[in-house]
GUTIVEX-859562 format. One record per residue: residue number from 1; chain; x, y, z negated of N, C-alpha, C in turn. Coordinates in nm, 2 decimals. Atoms other than C-alpha are relative to their C-alpha. Example, Ala and Ser with C-alpha at 12.3 -4.5 7.8 and 13.67 -1.06 7.14 Angstrom:
REM GUTIVEX-859562
1;A;0.09;-0.12;0.00;1.23;-0.45;-0.78;0.09;0.12;0.00
2;A;-0.09;-0.11;0.00;1.37;-0.11;-0.71;-0.08;0.11;-0.08
REM end
This chain:
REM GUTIVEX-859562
1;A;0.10;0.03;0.10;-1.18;-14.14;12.76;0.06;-0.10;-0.10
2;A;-0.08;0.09;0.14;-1.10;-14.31;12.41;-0.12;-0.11;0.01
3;A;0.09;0.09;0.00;-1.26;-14.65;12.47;-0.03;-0.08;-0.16
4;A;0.01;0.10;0.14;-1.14;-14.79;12.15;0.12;0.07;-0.10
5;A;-0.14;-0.03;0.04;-0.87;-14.73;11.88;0.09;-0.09;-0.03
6;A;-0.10;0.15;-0.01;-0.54;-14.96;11.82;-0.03;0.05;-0.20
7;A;0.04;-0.01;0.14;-0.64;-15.06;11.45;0.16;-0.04;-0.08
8;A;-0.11;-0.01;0.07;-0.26;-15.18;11.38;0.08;0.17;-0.01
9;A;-0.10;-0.14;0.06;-0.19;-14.78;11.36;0.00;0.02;-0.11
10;A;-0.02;-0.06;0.10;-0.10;-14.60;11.08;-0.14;0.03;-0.07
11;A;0.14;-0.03;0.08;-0.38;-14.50;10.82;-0.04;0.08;0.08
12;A;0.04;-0.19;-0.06;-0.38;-14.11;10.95;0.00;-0.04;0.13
13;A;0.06;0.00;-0.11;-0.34;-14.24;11.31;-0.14;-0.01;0.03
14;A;0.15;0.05;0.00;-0.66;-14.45;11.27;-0.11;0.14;0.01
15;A;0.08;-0.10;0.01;-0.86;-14.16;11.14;0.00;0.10;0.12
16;A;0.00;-0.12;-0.10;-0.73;-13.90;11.40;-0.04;-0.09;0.15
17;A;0.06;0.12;-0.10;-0.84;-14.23;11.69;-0.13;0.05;-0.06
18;A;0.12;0.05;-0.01;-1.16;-14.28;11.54;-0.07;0.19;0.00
19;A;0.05;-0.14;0.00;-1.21;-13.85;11.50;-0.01;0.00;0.17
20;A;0.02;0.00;-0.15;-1.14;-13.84;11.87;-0.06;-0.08;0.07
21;A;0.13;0.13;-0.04;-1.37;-14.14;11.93;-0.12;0.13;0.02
22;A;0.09;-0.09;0.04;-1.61;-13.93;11.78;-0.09;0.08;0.11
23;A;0.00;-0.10;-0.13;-1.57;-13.64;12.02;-0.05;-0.03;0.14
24;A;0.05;0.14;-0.15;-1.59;-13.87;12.32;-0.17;-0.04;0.02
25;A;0.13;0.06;0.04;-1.91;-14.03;12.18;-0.09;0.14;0.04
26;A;0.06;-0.14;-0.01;-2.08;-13.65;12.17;0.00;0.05;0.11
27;A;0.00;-0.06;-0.13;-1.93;-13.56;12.50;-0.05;-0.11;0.08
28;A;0.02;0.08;-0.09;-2.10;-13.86;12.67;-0.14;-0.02;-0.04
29;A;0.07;-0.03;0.06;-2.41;-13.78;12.49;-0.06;-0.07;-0.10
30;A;0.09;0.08;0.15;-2.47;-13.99;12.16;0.03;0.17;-0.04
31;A;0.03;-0.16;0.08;-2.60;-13.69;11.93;-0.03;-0.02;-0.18
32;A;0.03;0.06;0.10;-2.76;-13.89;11.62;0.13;-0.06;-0.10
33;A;-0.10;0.07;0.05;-2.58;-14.04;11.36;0.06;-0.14;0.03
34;A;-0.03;0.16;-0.02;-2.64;-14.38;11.40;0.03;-0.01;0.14
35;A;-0.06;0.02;-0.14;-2.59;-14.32;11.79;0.15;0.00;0.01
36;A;-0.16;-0.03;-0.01;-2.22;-14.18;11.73;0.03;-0.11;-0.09
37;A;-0.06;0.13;0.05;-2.16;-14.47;11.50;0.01;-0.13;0.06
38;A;0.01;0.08;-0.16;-2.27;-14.71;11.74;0.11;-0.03;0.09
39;A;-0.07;0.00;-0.10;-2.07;-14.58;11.99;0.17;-0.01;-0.04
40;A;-0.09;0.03;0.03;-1.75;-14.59;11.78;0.08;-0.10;-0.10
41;A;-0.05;0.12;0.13;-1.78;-14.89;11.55;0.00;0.00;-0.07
42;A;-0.03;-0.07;0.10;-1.79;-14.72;11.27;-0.14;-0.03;-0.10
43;A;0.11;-0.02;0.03;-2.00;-14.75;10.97;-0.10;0.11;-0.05
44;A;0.04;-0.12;0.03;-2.26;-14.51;10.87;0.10;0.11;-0.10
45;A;-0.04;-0.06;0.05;-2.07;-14.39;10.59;0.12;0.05;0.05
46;A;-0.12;-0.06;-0.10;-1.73;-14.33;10.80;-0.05;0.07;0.07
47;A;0.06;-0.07;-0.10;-1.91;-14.19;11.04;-0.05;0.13;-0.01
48;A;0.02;-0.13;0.03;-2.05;-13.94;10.87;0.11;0.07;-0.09
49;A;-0.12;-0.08;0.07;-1.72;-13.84;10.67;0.08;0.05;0.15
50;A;-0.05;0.00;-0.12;-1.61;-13.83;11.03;-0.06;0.14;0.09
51;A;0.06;-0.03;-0.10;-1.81;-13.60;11.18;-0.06;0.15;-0.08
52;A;0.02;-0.13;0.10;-1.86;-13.36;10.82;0.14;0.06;0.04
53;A;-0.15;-0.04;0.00;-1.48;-13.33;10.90;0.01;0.10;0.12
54;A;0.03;-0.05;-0.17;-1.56;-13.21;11.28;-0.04;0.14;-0.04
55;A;0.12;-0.11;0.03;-1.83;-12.97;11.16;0.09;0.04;-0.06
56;A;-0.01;-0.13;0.08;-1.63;-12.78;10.91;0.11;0.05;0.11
57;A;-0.14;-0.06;-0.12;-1.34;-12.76;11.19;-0.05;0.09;0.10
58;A;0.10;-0.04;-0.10;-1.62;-12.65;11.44;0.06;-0.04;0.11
59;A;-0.06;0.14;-0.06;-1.50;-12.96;11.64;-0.16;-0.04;0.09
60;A;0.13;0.10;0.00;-1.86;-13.07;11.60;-0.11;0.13;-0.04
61;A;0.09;-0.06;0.07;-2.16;-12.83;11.56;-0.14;-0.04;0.01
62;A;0.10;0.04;0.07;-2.49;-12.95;11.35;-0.10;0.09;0.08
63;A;0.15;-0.03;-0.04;-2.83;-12.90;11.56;-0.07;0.01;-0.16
64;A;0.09;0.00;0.05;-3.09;-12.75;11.36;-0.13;-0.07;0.03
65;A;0.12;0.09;-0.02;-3.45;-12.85;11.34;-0.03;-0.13;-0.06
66;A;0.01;0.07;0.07;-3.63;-13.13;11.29;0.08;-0.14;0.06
67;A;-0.05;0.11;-0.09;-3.44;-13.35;11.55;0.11;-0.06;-0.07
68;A;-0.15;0.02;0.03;-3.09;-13.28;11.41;0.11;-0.05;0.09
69;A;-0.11;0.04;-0.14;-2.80;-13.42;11.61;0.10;0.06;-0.02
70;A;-0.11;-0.06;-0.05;-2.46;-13.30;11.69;0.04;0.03;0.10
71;A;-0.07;-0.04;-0.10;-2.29;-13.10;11.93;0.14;0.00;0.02
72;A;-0.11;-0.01;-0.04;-1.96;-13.06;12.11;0.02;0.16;-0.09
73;A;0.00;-0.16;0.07;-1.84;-12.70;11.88;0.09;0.09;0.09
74;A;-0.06;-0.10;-0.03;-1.70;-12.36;11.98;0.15;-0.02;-0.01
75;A;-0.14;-0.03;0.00;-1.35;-12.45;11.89;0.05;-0.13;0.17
76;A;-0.03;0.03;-0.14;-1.34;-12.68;12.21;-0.01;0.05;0.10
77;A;-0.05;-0.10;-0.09;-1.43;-12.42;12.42;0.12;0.05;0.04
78;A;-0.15;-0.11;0.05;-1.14;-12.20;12.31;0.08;-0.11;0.07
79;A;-0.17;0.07;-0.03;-0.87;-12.50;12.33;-0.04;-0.05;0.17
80;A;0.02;0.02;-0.19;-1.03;-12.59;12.72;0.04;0.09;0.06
81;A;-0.07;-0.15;-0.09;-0.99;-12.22;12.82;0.13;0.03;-0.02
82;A;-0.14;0.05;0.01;-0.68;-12.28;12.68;0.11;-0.07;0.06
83;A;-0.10;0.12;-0.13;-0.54;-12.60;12.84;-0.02;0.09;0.10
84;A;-0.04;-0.08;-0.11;-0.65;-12.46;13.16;0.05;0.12;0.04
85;A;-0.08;-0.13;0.01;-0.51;-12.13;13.08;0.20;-0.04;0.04
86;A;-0.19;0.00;-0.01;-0.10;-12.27;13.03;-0.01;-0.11;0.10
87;A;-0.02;0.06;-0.10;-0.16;-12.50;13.32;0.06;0.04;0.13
88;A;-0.07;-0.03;-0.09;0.10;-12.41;13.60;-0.06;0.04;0.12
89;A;0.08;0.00;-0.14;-0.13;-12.50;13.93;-0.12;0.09;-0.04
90;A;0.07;-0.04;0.00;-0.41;-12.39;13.80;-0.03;0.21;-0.02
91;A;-0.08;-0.14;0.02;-0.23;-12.01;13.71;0.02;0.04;0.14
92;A;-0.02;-0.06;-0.14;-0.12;-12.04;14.05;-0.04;0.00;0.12
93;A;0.09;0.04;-0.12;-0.37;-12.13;14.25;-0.15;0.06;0.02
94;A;0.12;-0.13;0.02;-0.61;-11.87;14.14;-0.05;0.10;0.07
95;A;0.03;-0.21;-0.11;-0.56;-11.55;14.35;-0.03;-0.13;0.13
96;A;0.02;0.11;-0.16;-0.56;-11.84;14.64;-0.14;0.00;0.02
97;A;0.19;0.02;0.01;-0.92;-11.98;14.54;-0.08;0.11;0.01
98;A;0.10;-0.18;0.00;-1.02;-11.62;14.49;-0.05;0.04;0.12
99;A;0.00;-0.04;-0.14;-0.95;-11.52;14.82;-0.10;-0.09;0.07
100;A;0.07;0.16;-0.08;-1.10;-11.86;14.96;-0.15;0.06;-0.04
101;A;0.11;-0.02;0.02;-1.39;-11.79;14.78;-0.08;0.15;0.04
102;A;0.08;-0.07;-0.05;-1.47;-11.48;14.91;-0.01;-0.01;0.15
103;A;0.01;-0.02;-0.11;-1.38;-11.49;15.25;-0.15;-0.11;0.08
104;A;0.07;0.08;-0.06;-1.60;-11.79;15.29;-0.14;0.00;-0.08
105;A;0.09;0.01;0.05;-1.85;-11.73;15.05;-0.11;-0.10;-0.07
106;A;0.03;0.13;0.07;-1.90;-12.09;14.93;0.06;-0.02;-0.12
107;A;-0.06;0.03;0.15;-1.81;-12.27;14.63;0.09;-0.09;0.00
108;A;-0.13;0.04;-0.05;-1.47;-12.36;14.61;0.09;-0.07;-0.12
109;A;-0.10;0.09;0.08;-1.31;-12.65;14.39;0.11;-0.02;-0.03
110;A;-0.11;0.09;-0.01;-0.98;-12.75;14.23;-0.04;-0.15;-0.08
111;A;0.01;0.09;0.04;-0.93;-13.06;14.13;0.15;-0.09;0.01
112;A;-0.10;0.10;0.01;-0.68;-13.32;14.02;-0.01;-0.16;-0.05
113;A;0.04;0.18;0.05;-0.63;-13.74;13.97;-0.01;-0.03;-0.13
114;A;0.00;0.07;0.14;-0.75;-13.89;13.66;-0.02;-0.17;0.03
115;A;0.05;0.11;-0.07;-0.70;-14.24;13.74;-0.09;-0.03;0.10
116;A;0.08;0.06;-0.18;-0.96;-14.39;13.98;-0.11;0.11;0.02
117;A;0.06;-0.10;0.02;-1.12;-14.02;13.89;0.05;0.11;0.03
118;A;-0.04;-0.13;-0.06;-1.13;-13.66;14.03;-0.01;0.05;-0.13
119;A;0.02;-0.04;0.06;-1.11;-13.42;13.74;-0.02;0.14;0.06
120;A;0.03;-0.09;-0.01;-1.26;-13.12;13.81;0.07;0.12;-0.07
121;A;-0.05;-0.11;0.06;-1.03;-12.82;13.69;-0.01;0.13;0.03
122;A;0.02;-0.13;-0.02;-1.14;-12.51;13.84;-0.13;0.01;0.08
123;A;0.07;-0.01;-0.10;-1.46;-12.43;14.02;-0.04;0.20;0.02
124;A;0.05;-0.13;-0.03;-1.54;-12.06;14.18;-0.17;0.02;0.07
125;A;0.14;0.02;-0.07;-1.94;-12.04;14.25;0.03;0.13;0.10
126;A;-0.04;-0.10;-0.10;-1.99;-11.91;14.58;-0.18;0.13;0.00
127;A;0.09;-0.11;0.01;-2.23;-11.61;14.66;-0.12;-0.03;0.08
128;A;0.10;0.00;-0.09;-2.49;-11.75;14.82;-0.13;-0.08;-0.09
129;A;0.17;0.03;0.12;-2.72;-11.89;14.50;0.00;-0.09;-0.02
130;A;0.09;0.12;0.04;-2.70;-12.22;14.51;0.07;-0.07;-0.11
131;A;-0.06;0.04;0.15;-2.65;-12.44;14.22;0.03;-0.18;0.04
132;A;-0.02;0.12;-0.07;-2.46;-12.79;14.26;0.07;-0.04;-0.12
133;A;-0.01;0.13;0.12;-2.38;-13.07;13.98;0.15;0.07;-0.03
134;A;-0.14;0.05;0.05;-2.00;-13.01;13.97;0.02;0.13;-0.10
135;A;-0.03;-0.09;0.16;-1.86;-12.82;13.66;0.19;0.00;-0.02
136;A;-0.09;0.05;0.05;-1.55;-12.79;13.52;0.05;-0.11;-0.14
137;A;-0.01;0.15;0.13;-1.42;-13.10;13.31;-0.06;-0.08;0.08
138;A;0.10;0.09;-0.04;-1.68;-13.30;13.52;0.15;-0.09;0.09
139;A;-0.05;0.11;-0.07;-1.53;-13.62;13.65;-0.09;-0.12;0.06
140;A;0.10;0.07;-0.12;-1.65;-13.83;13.97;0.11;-0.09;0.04
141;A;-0.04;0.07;-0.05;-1.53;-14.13;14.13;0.11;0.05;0.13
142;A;-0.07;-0.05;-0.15;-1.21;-14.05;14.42;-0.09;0.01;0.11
143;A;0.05;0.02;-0.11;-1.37;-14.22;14.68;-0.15;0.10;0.06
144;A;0.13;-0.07;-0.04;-1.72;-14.03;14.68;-0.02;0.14;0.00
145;A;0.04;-0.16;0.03;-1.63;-13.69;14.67;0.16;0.04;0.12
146;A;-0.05;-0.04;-0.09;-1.42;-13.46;14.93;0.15;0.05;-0.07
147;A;-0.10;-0.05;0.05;-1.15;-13.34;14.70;0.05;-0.16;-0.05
148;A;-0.08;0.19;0.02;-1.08;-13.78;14.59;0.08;0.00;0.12
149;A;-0.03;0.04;-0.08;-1.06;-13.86;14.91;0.15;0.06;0.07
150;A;-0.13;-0.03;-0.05;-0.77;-13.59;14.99;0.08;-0.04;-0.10
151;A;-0.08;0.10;0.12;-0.61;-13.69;14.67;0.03;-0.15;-0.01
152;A;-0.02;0.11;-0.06;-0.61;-14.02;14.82;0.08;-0.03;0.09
153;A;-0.10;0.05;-0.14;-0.43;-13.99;15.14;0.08;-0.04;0.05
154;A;-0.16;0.05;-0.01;-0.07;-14.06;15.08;0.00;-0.15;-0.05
155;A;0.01;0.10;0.08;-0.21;-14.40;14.87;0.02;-0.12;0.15
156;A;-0.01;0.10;-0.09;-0.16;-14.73;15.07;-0.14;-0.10;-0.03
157;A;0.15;0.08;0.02;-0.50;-14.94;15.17;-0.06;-0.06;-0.08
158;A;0.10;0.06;0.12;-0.52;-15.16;14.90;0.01;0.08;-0.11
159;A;0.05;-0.06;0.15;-0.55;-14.88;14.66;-0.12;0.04;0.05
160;A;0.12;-0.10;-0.04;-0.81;-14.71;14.86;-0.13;-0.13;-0.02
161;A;0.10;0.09;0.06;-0.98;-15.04;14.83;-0.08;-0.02;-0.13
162;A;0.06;0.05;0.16;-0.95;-15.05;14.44;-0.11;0.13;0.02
163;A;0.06;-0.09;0.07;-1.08;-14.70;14.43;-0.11;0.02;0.10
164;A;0.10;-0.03;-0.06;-1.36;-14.75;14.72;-0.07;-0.05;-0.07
165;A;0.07;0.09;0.05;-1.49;-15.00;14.51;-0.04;0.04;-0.14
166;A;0.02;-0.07;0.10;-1.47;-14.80;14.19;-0.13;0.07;-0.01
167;A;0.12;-0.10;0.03;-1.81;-14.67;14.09;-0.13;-0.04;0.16
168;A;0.10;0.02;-0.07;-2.02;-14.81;14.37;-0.04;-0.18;-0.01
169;A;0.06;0.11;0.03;-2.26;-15.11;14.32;-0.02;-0.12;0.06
170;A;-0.02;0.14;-0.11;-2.24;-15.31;14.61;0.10;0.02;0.10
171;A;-0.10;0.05;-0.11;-1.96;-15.45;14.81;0.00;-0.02;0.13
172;A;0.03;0.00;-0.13;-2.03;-15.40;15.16;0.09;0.00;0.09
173;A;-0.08;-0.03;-0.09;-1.78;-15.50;15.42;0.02;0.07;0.10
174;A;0.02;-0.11;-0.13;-1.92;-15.32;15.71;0.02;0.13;-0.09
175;A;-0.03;-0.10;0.02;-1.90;-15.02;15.49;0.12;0.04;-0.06
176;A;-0.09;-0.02;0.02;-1.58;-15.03;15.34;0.06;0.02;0.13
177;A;-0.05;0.00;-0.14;-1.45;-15.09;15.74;-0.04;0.17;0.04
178;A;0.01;-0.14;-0.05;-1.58;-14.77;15.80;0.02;0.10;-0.12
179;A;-0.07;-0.13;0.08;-1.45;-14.57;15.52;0.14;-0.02;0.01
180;A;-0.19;0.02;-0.04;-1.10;-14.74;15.60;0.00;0.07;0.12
181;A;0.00;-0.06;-0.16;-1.16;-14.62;15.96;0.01;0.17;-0.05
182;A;0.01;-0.12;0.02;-1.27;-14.30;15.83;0.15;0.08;-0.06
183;A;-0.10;-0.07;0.06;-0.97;-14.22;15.58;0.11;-0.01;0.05
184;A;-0.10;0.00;-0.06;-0.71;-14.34;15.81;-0.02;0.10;0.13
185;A;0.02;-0.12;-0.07;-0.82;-14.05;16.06;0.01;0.16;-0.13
186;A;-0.04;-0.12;0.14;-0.79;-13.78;15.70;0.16;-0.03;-0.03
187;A;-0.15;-0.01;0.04;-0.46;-13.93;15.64;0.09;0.01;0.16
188;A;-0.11;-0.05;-0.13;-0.32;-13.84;15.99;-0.06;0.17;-0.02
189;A;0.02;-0.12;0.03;-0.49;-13.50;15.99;0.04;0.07;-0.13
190;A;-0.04;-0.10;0.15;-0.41;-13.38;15.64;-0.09;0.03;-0.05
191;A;0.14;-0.06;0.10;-0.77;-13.31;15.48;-0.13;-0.11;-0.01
192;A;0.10;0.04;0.06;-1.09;-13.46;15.39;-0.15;0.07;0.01
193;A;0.12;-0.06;0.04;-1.46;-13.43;15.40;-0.09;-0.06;-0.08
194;A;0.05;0.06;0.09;-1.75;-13.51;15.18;-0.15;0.07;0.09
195;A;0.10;-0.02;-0.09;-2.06;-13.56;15.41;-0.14;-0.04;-0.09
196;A;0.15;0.06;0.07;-2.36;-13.59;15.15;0.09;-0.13;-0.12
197;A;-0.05;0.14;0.10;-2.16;-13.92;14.97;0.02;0.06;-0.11
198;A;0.04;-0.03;0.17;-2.15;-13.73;14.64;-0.09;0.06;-0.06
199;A;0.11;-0.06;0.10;-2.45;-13.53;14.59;-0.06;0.05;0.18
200;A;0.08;-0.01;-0.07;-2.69;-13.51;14.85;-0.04;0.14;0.07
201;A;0.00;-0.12;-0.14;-2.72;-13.22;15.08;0.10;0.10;-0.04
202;A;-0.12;-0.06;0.04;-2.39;-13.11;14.95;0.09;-0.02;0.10
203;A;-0.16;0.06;-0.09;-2.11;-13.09;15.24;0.11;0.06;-0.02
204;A;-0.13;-0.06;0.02;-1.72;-13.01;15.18;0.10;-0.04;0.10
205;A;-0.12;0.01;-0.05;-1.38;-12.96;15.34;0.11;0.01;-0.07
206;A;-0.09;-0.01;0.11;-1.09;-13.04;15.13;0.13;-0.07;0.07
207;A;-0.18;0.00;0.00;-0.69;-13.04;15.15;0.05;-0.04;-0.11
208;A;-0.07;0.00;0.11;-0.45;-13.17;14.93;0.11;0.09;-0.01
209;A;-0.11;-0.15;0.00;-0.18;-12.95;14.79;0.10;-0.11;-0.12
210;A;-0.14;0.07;0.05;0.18;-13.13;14.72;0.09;0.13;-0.11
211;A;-0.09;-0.09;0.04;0.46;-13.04;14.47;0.12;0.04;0.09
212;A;-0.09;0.01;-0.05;0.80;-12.97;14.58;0.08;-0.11;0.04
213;A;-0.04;0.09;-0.06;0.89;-13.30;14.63;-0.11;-0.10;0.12
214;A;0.05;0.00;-0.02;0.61;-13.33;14.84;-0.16;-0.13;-0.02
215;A;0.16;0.11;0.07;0.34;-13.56;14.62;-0.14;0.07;-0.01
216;A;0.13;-0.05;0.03;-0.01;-13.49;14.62;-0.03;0.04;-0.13
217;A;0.04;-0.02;0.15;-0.08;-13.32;14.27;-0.13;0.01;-0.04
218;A;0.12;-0.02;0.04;-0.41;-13.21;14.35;-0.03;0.06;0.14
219;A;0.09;-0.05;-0.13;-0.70;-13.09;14.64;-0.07;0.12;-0.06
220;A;0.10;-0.13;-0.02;-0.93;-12.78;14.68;-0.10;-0.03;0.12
221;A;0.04;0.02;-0.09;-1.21;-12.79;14.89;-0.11;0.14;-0.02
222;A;0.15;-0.10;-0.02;-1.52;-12.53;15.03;-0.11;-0.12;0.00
223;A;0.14;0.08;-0.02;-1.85;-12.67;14.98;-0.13;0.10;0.00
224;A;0.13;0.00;0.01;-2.20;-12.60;15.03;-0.11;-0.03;0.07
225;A;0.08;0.08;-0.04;-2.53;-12.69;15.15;0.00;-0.06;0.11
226;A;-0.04;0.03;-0.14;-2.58;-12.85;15.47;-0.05;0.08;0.09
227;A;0.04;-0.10;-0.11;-2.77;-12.55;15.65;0.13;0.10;0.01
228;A;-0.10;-0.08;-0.04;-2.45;-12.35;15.60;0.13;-0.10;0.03
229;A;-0.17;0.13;-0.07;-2.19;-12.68;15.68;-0.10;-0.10;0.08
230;A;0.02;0.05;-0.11;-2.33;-12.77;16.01;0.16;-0.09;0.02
231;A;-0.09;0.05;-0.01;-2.07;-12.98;16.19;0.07;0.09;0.04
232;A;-0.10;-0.12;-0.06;-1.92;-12.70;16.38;0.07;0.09;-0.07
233;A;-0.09;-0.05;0.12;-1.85;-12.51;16.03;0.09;-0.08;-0.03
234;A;-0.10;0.08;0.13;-1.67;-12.80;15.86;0.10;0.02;0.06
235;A;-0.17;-0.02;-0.08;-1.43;-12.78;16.19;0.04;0.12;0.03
236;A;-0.06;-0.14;-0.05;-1.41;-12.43;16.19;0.03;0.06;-0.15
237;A;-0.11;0.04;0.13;-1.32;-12.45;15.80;0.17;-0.02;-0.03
238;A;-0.12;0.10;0.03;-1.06;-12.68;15.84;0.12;0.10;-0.03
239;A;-0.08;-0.05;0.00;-0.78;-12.46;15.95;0.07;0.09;-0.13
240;A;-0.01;-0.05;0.18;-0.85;-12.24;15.62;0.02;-0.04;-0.05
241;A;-0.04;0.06;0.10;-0.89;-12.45;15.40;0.14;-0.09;-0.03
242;A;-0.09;0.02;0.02;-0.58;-12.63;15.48;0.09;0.11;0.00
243;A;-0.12;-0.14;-0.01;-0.38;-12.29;15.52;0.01;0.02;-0.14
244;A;0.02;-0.02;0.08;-0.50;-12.26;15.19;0.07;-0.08;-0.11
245;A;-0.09;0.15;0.12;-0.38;-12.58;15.00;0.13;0.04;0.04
246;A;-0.14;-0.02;-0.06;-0.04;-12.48;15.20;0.07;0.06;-0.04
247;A;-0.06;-0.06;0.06;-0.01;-12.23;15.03;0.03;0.02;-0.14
248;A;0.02;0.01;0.19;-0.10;-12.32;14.66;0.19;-0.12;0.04
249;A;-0.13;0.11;0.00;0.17;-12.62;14.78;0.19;0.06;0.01
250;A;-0.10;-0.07;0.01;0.43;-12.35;14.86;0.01;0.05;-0.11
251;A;-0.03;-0.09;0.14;0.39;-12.17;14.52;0.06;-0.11;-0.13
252;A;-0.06;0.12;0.11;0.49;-12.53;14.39;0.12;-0.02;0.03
253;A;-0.13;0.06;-0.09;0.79;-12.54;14.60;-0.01;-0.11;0.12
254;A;0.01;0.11;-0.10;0.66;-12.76;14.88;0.03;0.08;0.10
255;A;-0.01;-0.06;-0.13;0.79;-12.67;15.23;-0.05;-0.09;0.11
256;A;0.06;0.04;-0.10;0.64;-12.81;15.55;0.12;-0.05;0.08
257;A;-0.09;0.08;-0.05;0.90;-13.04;15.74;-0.04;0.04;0.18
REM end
């Protein structure tokens, strides 16, 4: 996220900062003018040279009516389906997920670290109807979701600390103790669950999947409701879903020791 821009840049840097401010602002939902000015410091008049500039690129597209507003435009589409198009893992971890997602007929995640954040980069909906918050692009705190948590595993305690603490509102010793307990039993096993802690009657099973030197690059997990992820599923999961990261991690060059 573009929090701010460095104002000793160049003229043209500035501009192409505060355009990508912009963008940020819109995808975080300021819509108005004065909201997206607001949000990037800017005054009305920049702001709207800023954002006519967007619009004719189709960067930015103009709500009608009487509300008005801005949107995110059609040409970010395109360059998203793009990025994740020439993305290596995500190329090669496709027919994987595929398969995953049919055999098990849930909805099946990639995901990779965005700092103390999961980024959501691929989701396959599964066939059983139901509809659940995550998206692609969507980004969620490590700690509270099943695909962080394995993207976590290889980290040493006091990170798991920064990032248990990341995004939750109170500091609970008894409950950090038992999410340290918890994650040092996922980092001996090799995977990850997510029992309700990111979206409420949502349960998952997730692996991480290393490169060739064997680093965590990124997780996959199955998810869905909790009438079809009893406990007995999640452990009768497991073995897939890790067979599965095993194998995205072999198409990276990782071998198993």
């Amino acid at each position: 996220m573009l929090e701010h821009h460095d104002k000793s840049a160049p003229a043209g840097a500035q501009a192409l900062f505060r355009g990508l401010a912009v963008l940020d602002a819109v995808a975080r939902g300021a819509s108005s003018l004065a909201d997206i000015g607001a949000a990037i410091g800017c005054t009305r008049s920049t702001t709207h040279r800023l954002i006519a500039a967007l619009v004719q690129a189709d960067y930015l597209r103009a709500l009608g009516g009487s509300s008005g507003g801005y949107q995110l435009g059609p040409r970010l589409i395109e360059l998203g389906y793009q990025a994740r198009a020439q993305m290596p893992l995500a190329k090669r971890a496709q027919p994987h997920l595929e398969q995953l997602a049919r055999h098990t007929q849930d909805t099946v995640h990639l995901g990779v670290r965005d700092g103390a954040e999961v980024l959501y980069i691929d989701k396959l909906p599964g066939s059983r109807g139901l509809e659940m918050r995550s998206r692609i692009g969507l980004r969620m705190p490590l700690a509270l979701t099943g695909i962080g948590k394995s993207l976590m595993l290889d980290l040493p305690q006091s990170e798991w600390l920064a990032l248990y603490r990341h995004g939750r509102q109170q500091d609970d010793p008894k409950a950090w103790a038992s999410f340290r307990e918890q994650m040092s039993d996922y980092a001996r096993g090799g995977f990850s669950f997510d029992l309700e802690e990111n979206e409420l009657g949502i349960r998952c099973v997730a692996a991480p999947i290393r490169e060739a030197g064997g680093q965590i690059v990124a997780a996959l997990s199955v998810a869905s409701a909790v009438p079809y992820m009893p406990d007995v599923r999640l452990q009768a999961l497991l073995p897939e879903v890790v067979a599965c990261a095993n194998a995205i991690s072999a198409e990276l060059g990782w071998r198993a020791s």
